[in-house]
N, C-alpha and C positions, 0 to 999 in steps of 0.2 A: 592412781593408775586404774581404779577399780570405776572410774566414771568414763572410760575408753568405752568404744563401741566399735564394730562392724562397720560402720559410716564415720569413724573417725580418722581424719587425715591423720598419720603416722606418717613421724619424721624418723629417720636412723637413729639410731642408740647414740652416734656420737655430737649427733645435731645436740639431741640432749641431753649428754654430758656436757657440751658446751653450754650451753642452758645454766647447768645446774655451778658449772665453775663461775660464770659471772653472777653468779646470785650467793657465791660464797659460801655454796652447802660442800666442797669436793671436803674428799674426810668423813663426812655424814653419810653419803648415800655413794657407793659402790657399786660399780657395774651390774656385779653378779645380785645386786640385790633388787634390780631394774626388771622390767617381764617387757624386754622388747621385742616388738614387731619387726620381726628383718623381714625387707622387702625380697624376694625370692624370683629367681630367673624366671622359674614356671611362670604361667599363666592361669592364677587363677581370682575364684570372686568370693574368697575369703578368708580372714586370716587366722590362723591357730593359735592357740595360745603356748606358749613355753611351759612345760614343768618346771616350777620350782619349789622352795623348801618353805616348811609350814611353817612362819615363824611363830606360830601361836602356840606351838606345841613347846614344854616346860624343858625336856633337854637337849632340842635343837638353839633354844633361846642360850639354855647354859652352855653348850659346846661352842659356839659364837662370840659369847659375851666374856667367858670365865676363863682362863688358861689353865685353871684348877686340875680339869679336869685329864691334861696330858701327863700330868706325872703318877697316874693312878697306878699301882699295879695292871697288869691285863687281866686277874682275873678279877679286879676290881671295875674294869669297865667291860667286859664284859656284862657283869652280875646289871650293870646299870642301863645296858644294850636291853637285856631279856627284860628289866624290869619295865621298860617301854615299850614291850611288842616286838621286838626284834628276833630277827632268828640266827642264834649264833651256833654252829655243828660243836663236834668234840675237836680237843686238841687244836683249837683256834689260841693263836698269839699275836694281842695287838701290843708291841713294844713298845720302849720307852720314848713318850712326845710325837706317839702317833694318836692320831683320832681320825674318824670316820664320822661325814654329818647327810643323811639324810630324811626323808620321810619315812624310808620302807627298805631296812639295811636286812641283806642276807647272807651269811657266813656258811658256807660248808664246811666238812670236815678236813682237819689238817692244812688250814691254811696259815700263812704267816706276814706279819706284814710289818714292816719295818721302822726301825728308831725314826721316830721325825718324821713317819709318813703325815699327809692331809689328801685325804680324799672326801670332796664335796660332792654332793649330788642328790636330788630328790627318788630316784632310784639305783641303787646299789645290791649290785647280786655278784659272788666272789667262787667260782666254783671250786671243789674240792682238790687239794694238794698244791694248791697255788703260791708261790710265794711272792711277796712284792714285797723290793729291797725298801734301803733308809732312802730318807730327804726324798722320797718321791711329790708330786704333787699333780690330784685328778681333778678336775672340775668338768662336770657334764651335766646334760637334763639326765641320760640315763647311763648308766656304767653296768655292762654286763661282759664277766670276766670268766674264760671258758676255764675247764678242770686242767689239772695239771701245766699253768702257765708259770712262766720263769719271768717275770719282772726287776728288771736291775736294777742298781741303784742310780738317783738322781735321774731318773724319766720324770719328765711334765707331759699333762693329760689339760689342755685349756679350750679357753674360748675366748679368745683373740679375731675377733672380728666382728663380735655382736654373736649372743644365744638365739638361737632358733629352737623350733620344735624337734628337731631333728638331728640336736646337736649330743650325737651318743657314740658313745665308744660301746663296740661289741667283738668280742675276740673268741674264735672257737677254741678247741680244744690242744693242748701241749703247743700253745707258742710263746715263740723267744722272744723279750724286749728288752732290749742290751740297754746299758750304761750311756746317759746324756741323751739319749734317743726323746725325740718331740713330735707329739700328736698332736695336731690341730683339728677341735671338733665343733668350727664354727657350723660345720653339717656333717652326716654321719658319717663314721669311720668303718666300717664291716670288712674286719680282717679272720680270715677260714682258720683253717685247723693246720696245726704241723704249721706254722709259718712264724720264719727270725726275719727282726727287724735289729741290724750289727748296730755298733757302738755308732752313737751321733746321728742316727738315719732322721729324718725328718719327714711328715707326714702335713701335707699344707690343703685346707678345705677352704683357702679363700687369699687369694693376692689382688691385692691392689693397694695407691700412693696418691698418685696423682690425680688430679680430677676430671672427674669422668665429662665434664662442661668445657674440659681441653679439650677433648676427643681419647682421651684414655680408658683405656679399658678395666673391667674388674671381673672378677671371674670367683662365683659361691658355687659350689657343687661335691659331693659326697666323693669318697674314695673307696675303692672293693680292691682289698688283696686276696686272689682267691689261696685254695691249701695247698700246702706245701712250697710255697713259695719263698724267697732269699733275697732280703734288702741290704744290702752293700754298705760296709759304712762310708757314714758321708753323704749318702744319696738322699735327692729329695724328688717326692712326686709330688706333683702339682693336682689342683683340685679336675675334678670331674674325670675320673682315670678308675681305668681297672685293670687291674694287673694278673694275667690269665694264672691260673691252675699251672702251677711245678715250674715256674719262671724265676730267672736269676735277673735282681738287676747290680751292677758292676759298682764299684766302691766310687764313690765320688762324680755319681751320672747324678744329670737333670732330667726326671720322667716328665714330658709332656704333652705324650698322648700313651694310648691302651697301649697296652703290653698283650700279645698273644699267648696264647698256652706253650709252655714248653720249650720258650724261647730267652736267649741273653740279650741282653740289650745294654749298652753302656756307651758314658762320653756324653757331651756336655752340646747339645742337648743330645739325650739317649738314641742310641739306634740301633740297627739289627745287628747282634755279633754272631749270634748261631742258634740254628732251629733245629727242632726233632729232639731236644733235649733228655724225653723221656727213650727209657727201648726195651724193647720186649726180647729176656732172657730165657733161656733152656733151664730145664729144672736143674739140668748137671752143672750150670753154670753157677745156678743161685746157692746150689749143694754145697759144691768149691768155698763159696764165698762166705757161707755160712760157716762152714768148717772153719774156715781161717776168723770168721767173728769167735765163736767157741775159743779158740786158742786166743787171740786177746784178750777176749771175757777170764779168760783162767789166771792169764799171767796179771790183769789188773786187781782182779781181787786176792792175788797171794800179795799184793801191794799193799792191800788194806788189811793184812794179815791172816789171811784163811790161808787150810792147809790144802793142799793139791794133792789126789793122788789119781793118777793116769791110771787106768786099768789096760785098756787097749786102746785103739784107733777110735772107738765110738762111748767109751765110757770115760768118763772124767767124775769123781766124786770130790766135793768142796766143801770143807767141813768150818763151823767156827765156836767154840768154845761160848763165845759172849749171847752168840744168839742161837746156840744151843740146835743147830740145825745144820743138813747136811743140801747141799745141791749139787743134781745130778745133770749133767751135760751129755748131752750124744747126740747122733745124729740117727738111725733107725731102729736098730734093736731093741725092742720093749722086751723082748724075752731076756735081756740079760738083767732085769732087775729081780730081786729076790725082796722079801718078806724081811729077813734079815739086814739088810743095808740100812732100812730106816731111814729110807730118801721122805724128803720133808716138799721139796723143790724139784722139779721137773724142768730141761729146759729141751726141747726137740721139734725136726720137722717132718716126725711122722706119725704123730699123737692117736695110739688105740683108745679101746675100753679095757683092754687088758694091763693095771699097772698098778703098784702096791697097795694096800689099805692104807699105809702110811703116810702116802702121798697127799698134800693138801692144799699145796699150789701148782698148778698145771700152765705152762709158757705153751704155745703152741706157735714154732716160725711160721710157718706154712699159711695158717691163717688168721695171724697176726692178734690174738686171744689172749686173754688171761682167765682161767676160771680157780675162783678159790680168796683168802685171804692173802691180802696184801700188807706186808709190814716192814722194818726196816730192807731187809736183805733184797726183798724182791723189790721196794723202790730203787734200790741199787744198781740194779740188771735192767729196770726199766730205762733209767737213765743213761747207765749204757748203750744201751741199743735205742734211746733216744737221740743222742749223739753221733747218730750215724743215720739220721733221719727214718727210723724204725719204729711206729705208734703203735703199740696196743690198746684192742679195744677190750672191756671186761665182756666175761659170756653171761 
């Protein structure tokens, strides 16, 4: 491959993999181990090359070659990640008969990734709190995976149509990828922040069957989910599609053209259900709503065994033994905290500078913040109020 050129005709990847099956090598030589030139809709006068993986390098060779290498302990492979230049955070758990194979693998902190994961790729960056279930399986030229994502079990991440340059999965920040859900990243996949993809949802960057010499068509082109957006299970969009900022699409539609902002669309093929989706609320409304989040938030954590005690209308103190900390709920009054309560936990939507020494985690509704330490109790509350499509950003 390495005597190609700029002026060399290039046939499709599957021109030769036919090639390589009537010559007897299938088994030997492997898609993903091919640097093909996919020919691209654009128009242009030169072709890129693909990223791929260094096979010269001693434990890309072993993760390949050796199975050895999946029954390690994690902090076994780990210790074998940093011995190669890698960057693995704290609190990283790669479990049992998972591996990761790249050129240039990045781990942040508190991520977790699961029994039997494989994730392939020449770049690999995993942002912090992330977790990605068992049996998953990624392959891309670039895998960048935003901070606190929720990856389910059995997701496939491929390249089902021939590797391009531009065959990358990229996901912002807090989103959902449900159970059996399929991304295709024959060209890039660029999905925002705050956005669920439900159980089964399917993500297609390239259809075609029949040949194009009949007069049929094929269609390569990237996919953009913007934030906050809700993919239906079942649903699949089709390539060259964007799907606008805070759009729902419906369980079991076919997307095959753009999605507007703020709009439903559903049904086979998708169409308009209703618009204006987003709406702008009175602060006494969001007050209301928030109050009634607060009383959730209480009755769910005495679920998880914290003690409850109601002070008034705007005070609520949450105590738990295990993690030796108190959270305080309300909704304005900063003057009702005292020196003595020993609030650890802050949760309010009218956050001063006046409020205990004690104090070391601060929620802020209003402007959707964290500032302080983050640790079990408060991923707890995040979650919560993540489930109700509620992001916090850190101050």
């Amino acid at each position: 491959m390495e005597a190609l050129t700029r002026n060399t005709i290039i046939f499709t990847d599957f021109f030769f993999l036919d090639i390589i099956s009537a010559l007897g090598l299938v088994g030997i030589i492997k898609e993903r181990d091919l640097i093909p030139f996919i020919q691209d809709e654009r128009q242009t006068t030169q072709v890129d090359r693909c990223l791929i993986l260094d096979r010269q390098n001693k434990l890309i060779q072993h993760l390949l070659d050796d199975e050895s290498f999946r029954i390690l302990s994690s902090e076994e492979k780990i210790e074998k990640y940093k011995d190669n230049d890698h960057k693995i955070g704290k609190n990283v758990k790669i479990l049992k008969g998972a591996v990761l194979i790249g050129n240039k693998i990045e781990i942040h902190d508190n991520v977790s990734i699961g029994v039997g994961t494989y994730i392939e790729s020449p770049e690999i960056n995993i942002g912090a709190n992330t977790t990605i279930g068992n049996d998953c399986e990624f392959v891309a030229s670039s895998i960048r995976i935003g901070e606190r994502n929720k990856i389910s079990n059995n997701v496939i991440v491929d390249i089902s149509g021939g590797r391009s340059p531009d065959s990358n999965l990229i996901t912002g920040r807090d989103c959902l990828i449900a159970y059996e859900s399929y991304v295709n990243v024959c060209r890039q996949v660029l999905i925002g922040q705050n956005v669920a993809l439900s159980p089964k949802s399917m993500i297609f960057t390239h259809s075609y069957w029949q040949s194009v010499l009949d007069g049929y068509t094929t269609n390569f082109g990237p996919v953009t989910i913007e934030d906050s957006s809700w993919v239906g299970s079942m649903a699949q969009v089709l390539p060259n599609i964007t799907v606008g900022t805070g759009s729902i699409i419906t369980s079991n539609s076919l997307v095959k053209a753009n999605v507007k902002p703020f709009t439903m669309v559903g049904g086979v093929p998708a169409e308009l259900i209703k618009e204006n989706l987003k709406k702008s609320l009175s602060q006494s409304k969001k007050e209301k709503i928030i109050k009634g989040l607060f009383f959730e938030l209480g009755n769910w954590l005495y679920t998880q065994h914290f003690d409850i005690e109601k002070i008034n209308e705007n005070l609520t103190i949450i105590s738990n033994d295990k993690f030796k900390k108190s959270c305080f709920l309300f909704e304005k009054n900063m003057s009702l905290l005292t020196e003595s309560d020993a609030i650890d936990i802050i949760i309010s939507i009218n956050i001063t500078d006046i409020y205990p020494k004690t104090v070391k985690t601060i929620f802020d509704i209003n402007n959707l913040t964290i500032q302080g330490p983050v640790e079990t109790i408060e991923y707890m509350i995040i979650e919560f109020f993540r489930r109700r499509g509620i992001c916090f950003q850190w101050k």
